[in-house]
N, C-alpha and C positions, 0 to 999 in steps of 0.2 A: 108210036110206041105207047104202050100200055104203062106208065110210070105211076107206083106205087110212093106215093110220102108217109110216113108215119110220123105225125104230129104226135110229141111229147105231154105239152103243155099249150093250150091256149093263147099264153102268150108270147108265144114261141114259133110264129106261123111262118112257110115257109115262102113268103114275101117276094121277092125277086127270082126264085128260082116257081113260084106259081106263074110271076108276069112271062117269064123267059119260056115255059112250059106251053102256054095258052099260046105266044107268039110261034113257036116250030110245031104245033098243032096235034103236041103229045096229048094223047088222053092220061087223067090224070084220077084217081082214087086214093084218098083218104082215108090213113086207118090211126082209130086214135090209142094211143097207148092204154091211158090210163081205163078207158070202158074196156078193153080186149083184156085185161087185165093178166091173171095165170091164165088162160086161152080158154078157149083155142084159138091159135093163131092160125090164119091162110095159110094154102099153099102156097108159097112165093114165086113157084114154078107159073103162077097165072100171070105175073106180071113181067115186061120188057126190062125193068131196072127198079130200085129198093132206093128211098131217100130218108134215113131216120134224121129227124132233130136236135134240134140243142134243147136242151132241158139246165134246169137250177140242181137235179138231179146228181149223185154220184154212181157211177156203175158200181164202185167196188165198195160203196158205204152206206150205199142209201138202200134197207129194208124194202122197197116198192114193190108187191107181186108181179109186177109186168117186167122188170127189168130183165132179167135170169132168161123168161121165155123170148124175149126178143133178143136177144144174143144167141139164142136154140134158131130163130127164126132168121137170124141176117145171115149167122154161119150155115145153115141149111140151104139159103139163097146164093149165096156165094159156091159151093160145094156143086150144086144142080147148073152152075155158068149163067148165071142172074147176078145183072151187076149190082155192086151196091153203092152209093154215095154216102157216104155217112159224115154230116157235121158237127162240131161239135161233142155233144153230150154222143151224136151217133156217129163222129170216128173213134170214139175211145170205146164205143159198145163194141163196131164194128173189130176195133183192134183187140178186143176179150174173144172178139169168137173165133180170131185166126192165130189164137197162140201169143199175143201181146200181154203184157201186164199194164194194168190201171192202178193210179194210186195218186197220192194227195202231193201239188205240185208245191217245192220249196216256198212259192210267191204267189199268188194270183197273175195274173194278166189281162188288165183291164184296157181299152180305147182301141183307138186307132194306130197300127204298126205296121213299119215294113218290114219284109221277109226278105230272107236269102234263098235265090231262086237253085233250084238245084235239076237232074234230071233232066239236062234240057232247057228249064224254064220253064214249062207246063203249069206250073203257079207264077203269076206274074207279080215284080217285087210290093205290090199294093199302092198304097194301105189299105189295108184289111181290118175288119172291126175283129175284138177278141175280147172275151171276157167268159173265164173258165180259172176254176182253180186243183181242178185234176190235170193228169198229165200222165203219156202212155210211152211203154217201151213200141219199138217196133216188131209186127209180129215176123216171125220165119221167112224167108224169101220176100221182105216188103221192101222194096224201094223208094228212099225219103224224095220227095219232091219240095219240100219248102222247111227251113226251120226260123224263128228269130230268134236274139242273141241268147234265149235262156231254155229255149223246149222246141220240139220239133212239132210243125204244123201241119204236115201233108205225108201218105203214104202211099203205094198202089201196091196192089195183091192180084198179078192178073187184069181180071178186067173191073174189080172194085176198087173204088179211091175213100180214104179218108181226110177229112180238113178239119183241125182244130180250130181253125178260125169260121166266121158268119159270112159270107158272099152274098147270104140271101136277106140281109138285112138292109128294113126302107127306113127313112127318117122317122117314119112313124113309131116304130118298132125297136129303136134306138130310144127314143126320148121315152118309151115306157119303159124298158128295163133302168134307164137314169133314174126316173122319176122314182121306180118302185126302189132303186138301190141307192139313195142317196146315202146311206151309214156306210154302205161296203166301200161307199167313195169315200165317203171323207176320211173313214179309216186305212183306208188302201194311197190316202193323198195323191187319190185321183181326185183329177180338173174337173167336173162335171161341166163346166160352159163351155173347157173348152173340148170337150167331146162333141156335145151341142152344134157348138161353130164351125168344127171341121167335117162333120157329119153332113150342116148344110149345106156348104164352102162346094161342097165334093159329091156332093149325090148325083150328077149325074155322069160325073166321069167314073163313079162308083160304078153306076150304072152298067158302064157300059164294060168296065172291066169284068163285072161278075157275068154278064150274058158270054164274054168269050171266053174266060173260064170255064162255065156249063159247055158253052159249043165242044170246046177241046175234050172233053171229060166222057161229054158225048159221041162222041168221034170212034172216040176210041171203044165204048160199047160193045157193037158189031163185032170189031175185029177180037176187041178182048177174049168176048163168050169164046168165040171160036178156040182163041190160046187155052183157055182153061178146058174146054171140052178135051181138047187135044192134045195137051202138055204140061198143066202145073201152072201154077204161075208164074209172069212173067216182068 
């Protein structure tokens, strides 16, 4: 498969879901946000599945030229039966371009969490890394697949999924956003060590939960496009 990521931010890469990508021998193209800027964006219709990012970004507050056209670009990929994956900064983009509302969440939600698995299960209870202080309604016909105790984490539209949480984050990439956010922690009386600690504690059972998360996600692709070509979503 022809899998598009769109990298937000630099440092914001998209880490275990590149390892997992190169392992099932997806070809894989980069598009950056911030150089694509107000576009022109691709055709989406070029690529197998759409994966936007997590960004420090707000969709519904943050001024950036690129934001607006890649909500035009996810929903237009979605709409043509191009799945999308959107984490993060890109399920609440994702959930703007299918009719959701974005807006400023009561709390932050910072570290490592478990989820209430719903749907099925199709999100497995984690823990899961999180740290996002927006937070989205669900759009029209979206079926929640994970929430924790205070906001909903996961949605599917068809054959597109949204995760407010990170799957595709490495240890590496974890202790950069620490490192760069030590005030948001200590004002938010988040642990910073022991993020740290159960980050390391856990990276490979992490590991292994986020490749079968992707696999599931991916599964469902194929059949998805199909649903949406054929009926709406599902």
């Amino acid at each position: 498969m022809d899998l598009c990521i769109v990298e937000q931010e630099r440092d914001a890469p998209a880490g275990l879901l590149a390892e997992w990508a190169v392992e099932r021998a997806h070809r894989v193209a980069t598009l950056y946000a911030q150089e694509l800027g107000a576009g022109p964006w691709p055709d989406p219709t070029r690529y197998g599945a759409i994966v936007p990012l997590g960004a420090a970004h707000s969709v519904h507050a943050s001024p950036d030229p690129w934001i607006a056209p890649q909500i035009a670009f996810l929903r237009a990929a979605h709409e043509a039966g191009v799945p999308v994956l959107g984490v993060c900064f890109g399920a609440q983009a994702l959930a703007a371009a299918l009719g959701g509302e974005v807006r400023a969440a009561p709390a932050p939600e910072i570290g490592w969490l478990e989820l209430e698995p719903l749907d099925g299960g199709a999100v497995a209870p984690g823990p899961w890394f999180a740290w996002h202080e927006d937070t989205f309604t669900l759009p029209p016909g979206a079926v929640e697949l994970a929430r924790s105790a205070a906001y909903s984490h996961g949605f599917r539209v068809g054959a597109s999924v949204g995760l407010q949480f990170h799957p595709e984050v490495t240890p590496a990439i974890v202790e950069g956003w620490v490192s760069d956010g030590l005030a948001t922690l200590a004002a938010n009386r988040v642990d910073a060590d022991a993020i740290r600690r159960q980050t390391r504690d856990d990276a490979a059972a992490h590991r292994a939960r986020a490749f079968a998360l992707f696999d599931t996600i991916a599964a469902g692709w194929t059949k998805g496009r199909t649903t949406v070509q054929s009926g709406g979503p599902g």
